[in-house]
N, CA, C and O atoms as a MOPAC input file, in Angstrom:
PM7 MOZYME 1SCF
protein

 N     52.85900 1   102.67300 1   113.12000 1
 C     52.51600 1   101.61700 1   112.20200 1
 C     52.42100 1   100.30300 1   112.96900 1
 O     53.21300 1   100.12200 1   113.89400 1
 N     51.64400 1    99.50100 1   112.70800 1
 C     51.20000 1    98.26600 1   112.92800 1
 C     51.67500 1    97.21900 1   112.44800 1
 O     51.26600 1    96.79300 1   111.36800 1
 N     52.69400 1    96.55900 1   113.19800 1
 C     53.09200 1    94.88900 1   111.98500 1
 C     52.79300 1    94.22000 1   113.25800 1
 O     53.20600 1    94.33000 1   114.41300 1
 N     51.28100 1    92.93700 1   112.18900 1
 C     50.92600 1    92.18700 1   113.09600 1
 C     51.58100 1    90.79500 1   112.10000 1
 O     51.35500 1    90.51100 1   110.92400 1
 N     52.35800 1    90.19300 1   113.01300 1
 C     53.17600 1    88.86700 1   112.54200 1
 C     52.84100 1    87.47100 1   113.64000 1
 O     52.30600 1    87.41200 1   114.74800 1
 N     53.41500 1    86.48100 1   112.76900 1
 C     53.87600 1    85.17400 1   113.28100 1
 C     55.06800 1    85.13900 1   113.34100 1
 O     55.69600 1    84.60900 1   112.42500 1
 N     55.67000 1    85.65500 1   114.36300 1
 C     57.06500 1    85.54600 1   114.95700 1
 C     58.05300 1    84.36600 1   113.85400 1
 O     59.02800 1    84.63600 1   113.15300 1
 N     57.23000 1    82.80900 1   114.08400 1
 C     58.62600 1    82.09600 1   113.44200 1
 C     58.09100 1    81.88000 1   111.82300 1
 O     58.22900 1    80.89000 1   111.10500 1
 N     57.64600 1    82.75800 1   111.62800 1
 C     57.17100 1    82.86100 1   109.57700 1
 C     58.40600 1    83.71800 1   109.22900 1
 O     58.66600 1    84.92000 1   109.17300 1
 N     59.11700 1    82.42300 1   108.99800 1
 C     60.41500 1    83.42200 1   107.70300 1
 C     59.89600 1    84.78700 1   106.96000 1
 O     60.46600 1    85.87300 1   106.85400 1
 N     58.71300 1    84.38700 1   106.51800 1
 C     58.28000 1    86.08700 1   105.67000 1
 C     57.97600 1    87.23500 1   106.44100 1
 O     58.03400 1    88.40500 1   106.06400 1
 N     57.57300 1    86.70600 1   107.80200 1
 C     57.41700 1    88.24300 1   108.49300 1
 C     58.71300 1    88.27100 1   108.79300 1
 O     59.13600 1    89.42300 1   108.89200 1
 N     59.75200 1    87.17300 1   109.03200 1
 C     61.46400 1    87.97400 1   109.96200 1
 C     61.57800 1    89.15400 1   108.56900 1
 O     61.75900 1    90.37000 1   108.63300 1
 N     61.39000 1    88.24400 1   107.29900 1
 C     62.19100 1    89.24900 1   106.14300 1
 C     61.13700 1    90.63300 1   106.23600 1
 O     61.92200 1    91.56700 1   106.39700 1
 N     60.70200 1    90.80700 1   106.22800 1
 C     59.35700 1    91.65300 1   106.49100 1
 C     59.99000 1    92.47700 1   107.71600 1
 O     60.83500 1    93.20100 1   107.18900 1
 N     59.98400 1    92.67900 1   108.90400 1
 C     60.42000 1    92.84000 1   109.90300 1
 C     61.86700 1    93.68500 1   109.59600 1
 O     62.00600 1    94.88600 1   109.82700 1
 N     62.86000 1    92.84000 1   109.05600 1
 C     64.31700 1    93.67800 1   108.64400 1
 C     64.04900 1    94.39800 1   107.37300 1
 O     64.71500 1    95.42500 1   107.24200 1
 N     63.54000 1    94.21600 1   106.76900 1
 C     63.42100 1    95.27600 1   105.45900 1
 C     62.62200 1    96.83700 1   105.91400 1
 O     62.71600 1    97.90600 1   105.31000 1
 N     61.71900 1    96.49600 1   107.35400 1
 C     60.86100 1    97.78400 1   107.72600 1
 C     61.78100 1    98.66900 1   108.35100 1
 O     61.97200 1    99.87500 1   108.19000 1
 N     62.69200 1    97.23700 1   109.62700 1
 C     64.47300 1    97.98500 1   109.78900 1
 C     64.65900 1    98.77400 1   108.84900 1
 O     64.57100 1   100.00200 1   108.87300 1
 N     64.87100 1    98.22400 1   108.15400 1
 C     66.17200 1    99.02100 1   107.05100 1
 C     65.77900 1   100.34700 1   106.30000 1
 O     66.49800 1   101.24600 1   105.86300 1
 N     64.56000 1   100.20500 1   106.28800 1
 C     63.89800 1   100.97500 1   105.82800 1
 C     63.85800 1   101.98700 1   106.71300 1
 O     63.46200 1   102.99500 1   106.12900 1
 N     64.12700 1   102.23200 1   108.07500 1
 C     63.93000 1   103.20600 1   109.41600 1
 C     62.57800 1   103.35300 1   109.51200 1
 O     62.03900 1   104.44900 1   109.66400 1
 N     61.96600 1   102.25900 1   109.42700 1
 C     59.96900 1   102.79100 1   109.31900 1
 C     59.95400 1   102.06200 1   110.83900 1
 O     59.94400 1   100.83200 1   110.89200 1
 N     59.95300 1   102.89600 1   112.11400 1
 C     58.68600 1   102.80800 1   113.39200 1
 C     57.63300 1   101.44900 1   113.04700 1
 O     56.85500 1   101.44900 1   112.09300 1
 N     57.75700 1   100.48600 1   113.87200 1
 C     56.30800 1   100.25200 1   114.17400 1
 C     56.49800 1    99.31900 1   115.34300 1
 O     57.48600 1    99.12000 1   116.04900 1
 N     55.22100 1    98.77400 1   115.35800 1
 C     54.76800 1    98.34500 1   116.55200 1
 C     54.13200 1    96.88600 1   116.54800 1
 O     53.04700 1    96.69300 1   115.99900 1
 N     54.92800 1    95.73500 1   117.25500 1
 C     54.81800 1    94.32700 1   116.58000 1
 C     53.38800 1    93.51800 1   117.81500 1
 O     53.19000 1    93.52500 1   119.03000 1
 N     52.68800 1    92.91000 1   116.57600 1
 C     51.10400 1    92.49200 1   117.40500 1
 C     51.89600 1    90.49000 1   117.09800 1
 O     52.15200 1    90.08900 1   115.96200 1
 N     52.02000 1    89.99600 1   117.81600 1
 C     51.77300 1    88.36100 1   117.92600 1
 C     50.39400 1    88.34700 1   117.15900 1
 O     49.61400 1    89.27000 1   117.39300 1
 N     50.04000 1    87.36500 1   116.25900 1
 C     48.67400 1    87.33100 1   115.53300 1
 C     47.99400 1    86.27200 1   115.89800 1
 O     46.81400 1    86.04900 1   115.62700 1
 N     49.19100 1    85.16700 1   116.91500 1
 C     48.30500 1    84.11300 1   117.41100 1
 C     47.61600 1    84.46400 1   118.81700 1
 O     46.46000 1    84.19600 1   119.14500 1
 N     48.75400 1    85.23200 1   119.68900 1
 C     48.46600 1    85.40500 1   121.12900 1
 C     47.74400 1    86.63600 1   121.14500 1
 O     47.35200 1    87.15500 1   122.19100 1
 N     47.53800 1    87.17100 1   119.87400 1
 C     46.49300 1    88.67100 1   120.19900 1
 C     46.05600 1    89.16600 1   118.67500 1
 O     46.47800 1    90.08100 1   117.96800 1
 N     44.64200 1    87.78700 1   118.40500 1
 C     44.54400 1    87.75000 1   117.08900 1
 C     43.53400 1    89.11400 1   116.62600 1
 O     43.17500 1    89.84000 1   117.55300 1
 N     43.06700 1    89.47500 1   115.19400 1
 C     42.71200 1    90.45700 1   115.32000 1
 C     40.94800 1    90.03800 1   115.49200 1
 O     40.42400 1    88.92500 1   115.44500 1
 N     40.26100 1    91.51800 1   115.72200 1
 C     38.99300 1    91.20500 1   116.03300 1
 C     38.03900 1    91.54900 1   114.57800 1
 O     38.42800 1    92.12700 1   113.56300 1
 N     36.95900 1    91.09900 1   114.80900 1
 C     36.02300 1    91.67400 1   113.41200 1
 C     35.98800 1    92.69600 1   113.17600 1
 O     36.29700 1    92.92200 1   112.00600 1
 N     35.69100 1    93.70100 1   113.86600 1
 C     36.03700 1    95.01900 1   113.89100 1
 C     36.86600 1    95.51600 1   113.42200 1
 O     36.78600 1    96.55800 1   112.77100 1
 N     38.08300 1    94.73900 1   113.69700 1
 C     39.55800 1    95.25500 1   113.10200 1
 C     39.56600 1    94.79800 1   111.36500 1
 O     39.91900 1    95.45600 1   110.38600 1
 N     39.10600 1    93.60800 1   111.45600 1
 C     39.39600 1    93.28300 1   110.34700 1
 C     38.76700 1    93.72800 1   109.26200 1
 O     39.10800 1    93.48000 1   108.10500 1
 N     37.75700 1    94.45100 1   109.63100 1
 C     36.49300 1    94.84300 1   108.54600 1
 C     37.10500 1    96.26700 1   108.00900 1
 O     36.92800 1    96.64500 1   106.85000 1
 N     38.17100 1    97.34100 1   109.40700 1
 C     38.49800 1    98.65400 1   109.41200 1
 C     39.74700 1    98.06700 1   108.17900 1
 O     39.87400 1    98.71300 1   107.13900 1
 N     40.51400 1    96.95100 1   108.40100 1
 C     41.80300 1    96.87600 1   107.60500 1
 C     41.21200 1    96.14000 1   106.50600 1
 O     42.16900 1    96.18000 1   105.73300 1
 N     40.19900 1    95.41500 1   105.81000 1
 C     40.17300 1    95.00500 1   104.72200 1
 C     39.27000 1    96.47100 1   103.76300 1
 O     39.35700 1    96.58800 1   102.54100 1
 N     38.59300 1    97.28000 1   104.51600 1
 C     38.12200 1    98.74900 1   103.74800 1
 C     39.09500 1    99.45100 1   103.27800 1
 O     39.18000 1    99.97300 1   102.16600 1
 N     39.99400 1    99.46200 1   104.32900 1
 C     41.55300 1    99.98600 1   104.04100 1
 C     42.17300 1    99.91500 1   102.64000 1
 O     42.73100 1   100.75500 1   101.93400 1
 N     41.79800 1    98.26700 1   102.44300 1
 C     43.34300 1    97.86600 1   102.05800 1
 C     42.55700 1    97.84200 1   100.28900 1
 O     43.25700 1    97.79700 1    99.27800 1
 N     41.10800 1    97.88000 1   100.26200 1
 C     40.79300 1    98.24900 1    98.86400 1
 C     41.20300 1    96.77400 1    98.03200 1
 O     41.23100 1    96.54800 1    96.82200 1
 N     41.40200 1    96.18200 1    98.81000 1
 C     41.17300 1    94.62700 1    98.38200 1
 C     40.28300 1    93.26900 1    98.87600 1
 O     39.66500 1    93.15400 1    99.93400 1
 N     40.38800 1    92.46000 1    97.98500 1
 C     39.31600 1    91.48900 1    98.08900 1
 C     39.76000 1    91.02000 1    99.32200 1
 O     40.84800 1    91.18200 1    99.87500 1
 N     38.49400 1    90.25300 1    99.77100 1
 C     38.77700 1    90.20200 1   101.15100 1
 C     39.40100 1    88.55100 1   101.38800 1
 O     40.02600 1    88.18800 1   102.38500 1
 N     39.08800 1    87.78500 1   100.32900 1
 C     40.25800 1    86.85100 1   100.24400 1
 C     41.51600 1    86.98500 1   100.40500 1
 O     42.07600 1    86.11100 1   101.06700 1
 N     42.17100 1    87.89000 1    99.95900 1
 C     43.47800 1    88.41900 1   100.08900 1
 C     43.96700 1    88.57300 1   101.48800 1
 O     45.19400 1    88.61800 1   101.57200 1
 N     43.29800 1    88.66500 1   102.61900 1
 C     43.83600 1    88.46900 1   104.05600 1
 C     43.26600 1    86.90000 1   104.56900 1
 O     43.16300 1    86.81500 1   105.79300 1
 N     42.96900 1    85.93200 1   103.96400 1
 C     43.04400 1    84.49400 1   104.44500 1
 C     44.90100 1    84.14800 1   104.35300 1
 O     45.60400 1    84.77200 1   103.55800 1
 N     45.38100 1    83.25600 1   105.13800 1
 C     46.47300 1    82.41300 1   104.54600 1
 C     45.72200 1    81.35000 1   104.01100 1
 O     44.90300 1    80.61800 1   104.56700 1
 N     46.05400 1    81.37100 1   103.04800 1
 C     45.24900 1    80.14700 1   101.74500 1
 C     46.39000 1    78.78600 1   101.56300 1
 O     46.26400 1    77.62000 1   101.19000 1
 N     47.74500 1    79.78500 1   102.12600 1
 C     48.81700 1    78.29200 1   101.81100 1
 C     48.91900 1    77.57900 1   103.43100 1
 O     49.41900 1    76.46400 1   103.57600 1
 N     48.36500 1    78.39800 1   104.62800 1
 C     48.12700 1    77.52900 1   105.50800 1
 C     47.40100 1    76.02000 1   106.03000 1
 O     46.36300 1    75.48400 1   105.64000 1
 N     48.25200 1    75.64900 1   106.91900 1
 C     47.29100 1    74.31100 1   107.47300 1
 C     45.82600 1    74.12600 1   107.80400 1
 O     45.22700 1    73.05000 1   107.82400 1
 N     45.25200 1    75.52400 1   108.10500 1
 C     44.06900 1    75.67700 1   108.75200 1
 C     43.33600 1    75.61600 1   107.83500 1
 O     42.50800 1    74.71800 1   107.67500 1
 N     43.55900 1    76.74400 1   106.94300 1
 C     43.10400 1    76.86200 1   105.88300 1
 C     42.84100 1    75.67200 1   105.10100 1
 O     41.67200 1    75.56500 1   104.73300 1
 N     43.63800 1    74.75200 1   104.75700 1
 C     43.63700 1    73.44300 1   103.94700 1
 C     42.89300 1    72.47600 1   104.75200 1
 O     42.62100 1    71.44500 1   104.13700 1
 N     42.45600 1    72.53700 1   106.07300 1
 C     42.17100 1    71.57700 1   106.88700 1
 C     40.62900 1    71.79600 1   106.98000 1
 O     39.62100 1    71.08900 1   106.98100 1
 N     40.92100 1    73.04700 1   107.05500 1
 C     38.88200 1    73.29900 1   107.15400 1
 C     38.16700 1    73.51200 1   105.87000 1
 O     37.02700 1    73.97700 1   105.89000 1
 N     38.95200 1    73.10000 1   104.37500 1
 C     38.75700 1    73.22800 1   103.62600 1
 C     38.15600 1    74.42600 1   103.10600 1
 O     37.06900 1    74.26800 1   102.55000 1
 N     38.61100 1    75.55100 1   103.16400 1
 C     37.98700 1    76.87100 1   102.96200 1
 C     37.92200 1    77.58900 1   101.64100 1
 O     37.41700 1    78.66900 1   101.33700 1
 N     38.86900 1    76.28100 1   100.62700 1
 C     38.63700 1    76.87000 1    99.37100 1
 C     37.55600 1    76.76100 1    98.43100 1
 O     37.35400 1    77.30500 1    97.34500 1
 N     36.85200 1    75.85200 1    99.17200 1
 C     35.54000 1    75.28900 1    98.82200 1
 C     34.40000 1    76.26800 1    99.31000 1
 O     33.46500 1    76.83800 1    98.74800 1
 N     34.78400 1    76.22400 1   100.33200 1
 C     33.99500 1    76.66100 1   101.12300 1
 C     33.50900 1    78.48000 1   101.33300 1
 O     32.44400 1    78.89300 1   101.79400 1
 N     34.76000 1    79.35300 1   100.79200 1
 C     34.56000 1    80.43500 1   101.02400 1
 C     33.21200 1    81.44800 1   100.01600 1
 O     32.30700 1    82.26400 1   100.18600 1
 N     33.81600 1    80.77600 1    99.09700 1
 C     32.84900 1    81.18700 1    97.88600 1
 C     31.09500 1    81.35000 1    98.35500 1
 O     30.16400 1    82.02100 1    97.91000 1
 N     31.19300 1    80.67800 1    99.11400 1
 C     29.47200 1    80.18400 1    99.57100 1
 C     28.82800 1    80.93900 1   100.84500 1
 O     27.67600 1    80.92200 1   101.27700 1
 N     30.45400 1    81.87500 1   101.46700 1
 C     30.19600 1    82.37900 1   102.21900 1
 C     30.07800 1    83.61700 1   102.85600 1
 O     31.20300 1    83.87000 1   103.28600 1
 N     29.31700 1    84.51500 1   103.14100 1
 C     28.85200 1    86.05800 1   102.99700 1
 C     30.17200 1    86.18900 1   104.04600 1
 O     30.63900 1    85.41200 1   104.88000 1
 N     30.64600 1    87.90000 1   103.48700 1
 C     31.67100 1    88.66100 1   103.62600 1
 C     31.78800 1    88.59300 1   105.88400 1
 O     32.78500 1    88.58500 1   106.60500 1
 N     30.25100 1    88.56100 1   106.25400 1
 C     30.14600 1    88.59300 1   107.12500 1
 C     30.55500 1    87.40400 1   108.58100 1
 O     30.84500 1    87.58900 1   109.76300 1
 N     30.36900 1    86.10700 1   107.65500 1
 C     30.70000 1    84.99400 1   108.07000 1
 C     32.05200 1    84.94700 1   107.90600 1
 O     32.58500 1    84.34900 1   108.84100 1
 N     32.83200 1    85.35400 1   107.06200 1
 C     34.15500 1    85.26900 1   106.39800 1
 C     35.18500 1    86.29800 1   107.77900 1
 O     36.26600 1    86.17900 1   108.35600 1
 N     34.31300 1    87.02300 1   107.77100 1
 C     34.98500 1    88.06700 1   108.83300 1
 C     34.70300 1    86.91600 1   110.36400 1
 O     35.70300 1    86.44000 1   110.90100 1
 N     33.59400 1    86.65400 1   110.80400 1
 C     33.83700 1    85.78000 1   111.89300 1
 C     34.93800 1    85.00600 1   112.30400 1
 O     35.73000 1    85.00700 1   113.24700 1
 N     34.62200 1    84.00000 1   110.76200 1
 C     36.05300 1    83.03400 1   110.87200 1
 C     37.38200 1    83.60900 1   110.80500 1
 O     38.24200 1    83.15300 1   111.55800 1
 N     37.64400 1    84.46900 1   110.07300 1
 C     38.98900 1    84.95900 1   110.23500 1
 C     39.24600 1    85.21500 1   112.08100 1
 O     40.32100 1    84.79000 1   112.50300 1
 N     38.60900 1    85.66000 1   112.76800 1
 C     38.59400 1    86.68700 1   113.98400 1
 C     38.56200 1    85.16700 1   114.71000 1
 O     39.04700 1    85.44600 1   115.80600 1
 N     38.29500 1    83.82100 1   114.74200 1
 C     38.24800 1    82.94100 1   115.58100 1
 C     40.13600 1    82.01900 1   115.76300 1
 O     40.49900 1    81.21200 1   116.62000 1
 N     40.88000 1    82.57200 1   114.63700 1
 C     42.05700 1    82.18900 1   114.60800 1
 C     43.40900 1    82.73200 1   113.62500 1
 O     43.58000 1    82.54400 1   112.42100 1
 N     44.28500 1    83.47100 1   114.61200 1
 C     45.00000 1    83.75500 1   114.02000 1
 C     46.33600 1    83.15100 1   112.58200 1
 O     47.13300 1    83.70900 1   111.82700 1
 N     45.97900 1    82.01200 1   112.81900 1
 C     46.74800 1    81.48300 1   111.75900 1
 C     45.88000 1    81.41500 1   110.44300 1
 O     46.54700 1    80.87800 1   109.55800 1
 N     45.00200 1    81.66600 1   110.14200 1
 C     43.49800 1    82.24600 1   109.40300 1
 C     43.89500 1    83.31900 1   108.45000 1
 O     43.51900 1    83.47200 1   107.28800 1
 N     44.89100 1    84.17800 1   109.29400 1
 C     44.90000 1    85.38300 1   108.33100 1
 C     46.37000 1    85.36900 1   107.84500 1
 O     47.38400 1    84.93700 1   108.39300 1
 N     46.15200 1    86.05400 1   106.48800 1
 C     46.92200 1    86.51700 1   105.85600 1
 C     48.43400 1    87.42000 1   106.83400 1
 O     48.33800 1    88.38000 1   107.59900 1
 N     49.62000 1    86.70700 1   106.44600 1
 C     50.92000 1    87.66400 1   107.30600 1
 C     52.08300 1    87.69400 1   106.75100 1
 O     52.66400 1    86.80100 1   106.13500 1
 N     52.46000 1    88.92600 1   107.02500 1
 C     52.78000 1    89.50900 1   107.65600 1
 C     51.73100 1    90.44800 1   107.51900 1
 O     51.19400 1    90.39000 1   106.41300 1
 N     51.29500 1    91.25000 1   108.25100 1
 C     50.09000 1    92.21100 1   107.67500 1
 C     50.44300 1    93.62600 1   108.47500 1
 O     50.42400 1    93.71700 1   109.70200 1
 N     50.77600 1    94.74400 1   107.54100 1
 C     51.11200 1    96.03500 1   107.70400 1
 C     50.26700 1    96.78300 1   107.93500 1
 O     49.43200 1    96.62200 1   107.04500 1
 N     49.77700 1    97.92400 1   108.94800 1
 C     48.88700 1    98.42700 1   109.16300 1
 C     49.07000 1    99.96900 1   109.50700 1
 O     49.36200 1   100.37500 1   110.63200 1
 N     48.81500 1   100.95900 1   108.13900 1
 C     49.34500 1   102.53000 1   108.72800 1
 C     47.85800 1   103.41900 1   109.16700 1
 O     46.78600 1   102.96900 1   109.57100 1
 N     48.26600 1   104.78500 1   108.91800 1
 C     46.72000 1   105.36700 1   109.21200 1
 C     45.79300 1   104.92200 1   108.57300 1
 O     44.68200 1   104.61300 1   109.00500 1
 N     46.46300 1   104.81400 1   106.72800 1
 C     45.21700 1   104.67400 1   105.78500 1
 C     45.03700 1   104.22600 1   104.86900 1
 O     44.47600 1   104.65600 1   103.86100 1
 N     45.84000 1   102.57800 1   105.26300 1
 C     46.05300 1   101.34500 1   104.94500 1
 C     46.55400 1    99.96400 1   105.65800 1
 O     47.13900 1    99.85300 1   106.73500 1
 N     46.14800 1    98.92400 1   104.72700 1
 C     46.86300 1    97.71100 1   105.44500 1
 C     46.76800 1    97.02000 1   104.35900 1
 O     45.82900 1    96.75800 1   103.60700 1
 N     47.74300 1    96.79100 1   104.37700 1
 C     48.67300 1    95.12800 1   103.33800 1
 C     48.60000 1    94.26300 1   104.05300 1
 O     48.78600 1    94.31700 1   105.26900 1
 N     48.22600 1    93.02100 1   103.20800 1
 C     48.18400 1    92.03800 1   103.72700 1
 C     49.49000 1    91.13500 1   103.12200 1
 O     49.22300 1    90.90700 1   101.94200 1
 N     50.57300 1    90.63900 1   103.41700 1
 C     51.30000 1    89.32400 1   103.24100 1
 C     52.61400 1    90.27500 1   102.50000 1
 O     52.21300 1    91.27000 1   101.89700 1
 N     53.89100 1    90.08100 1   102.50200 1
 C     55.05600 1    90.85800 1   101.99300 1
 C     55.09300 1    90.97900 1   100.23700 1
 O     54.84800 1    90.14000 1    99.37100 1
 N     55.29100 1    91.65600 1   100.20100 1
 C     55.47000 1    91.79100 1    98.25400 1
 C     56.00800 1    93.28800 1    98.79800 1
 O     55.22000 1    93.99100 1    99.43000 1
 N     57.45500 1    93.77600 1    98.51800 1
 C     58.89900 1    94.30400 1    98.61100 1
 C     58.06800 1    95.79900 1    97.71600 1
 O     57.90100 1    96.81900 1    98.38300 1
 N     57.74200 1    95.78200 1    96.65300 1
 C     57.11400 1    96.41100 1    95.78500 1
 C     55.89700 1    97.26600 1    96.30300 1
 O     56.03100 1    98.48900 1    96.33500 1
 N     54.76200 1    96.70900 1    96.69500 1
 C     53.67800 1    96.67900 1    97.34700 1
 C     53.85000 1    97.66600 1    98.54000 1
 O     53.25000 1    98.74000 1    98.51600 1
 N     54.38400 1    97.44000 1    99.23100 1
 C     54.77100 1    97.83000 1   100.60600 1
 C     55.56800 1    99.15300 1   100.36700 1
 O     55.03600 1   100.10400 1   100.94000 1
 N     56.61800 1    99.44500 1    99.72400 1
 C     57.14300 1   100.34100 1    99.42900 1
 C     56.11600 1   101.46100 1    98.69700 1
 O     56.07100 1   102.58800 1    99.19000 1
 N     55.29400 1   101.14600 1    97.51800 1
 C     54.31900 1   101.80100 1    97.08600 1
 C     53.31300 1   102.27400 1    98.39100 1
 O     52.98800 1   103.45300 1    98.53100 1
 N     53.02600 1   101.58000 1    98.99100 1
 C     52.34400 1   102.39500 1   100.35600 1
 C     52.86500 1   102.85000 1   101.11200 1
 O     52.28700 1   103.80100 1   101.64000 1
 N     54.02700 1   102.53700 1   101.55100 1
 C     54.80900 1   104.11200 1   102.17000 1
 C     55.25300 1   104.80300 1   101.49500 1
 O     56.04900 1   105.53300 1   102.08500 1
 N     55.21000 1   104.90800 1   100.94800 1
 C     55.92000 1   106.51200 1   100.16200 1
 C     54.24400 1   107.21400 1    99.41700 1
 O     54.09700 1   108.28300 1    98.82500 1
 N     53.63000 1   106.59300 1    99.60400 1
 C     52.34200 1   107.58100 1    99.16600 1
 C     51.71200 1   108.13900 1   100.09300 1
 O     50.75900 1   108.87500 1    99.83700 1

C-alpha cells in the first residue's frame, strides 16, 4: 500500500498511526519531494470513482493563491491533471493508495470501508 503524505500535516501523522494500529503495511511517498505524475494521477483518480476535485487541497495556500476555485470549473479534466502534477501541495492528503483504489484525504470511516473490502 501506498501513503503518499506531507510529513508535518497533523492529518497524515493521525493517518499514519491509525494505519499503525491498524497493522496495515505500507509504504510512505513525501508528496512534495516526489510529487505524483499525470499518469499517476489519472490511474488514482479512475481508482478512486470520485470527482476529480476531491484530490485538490482546496483548504490549501496554493490553492487559495492561484485562485482555483474560480478557476477549476472552466477547466478540462486534462488541464486539471497537469496542474495537480506541477505541485505537490496541489493535492489532496493524506492520500491512500492499494491495488484497486485510492482515497484521497483521512475520513476514519472511508478508509476502513476500503480495507476491509
Amino acid at each position: 500500500m501506498l501513503f503518499v503524505e506531507y510529513p508535518k500535516c497533523t492529518t497524515c501523522q493521525k493517518a499514519k498511526k491509525w494505519l499503525t494500529e491498524q497493522g496495515i503495511a505500507f509504504e510512505c511517498r513525501h508528496i512534495v519531494e516526489n510529487h505524483p505524475t499525470v499518469e499517476e494521477l489519472k490511474q488514482w483518480h479512475q481508482m478512486s470513482g470520485l470527482p476529480l476535485k476531491r484530490f485538490f487541497n482546496t483548504s490549501g495556500m496554493k490553492y487559495k493563491e492561484l485562485g482555483l476555485k474560480d478557476k477549476l470549473p472552466q477547466m478540462t479534466e486534462e488541464e486539471q491533471y497537469e496542474l495537480l502534477a506541477t505541485d505537490g501541495m496541489l493535492v489532496k492528503r493524506p492520500l491512500l493508495v492499494g491495488n484497486d483504489f485510492a482515497v484521497p484525504g483521512f475520513r476514519e470511516k472511508e478508509w476502513e470501508e476500503k480495507l476491509n473490502s
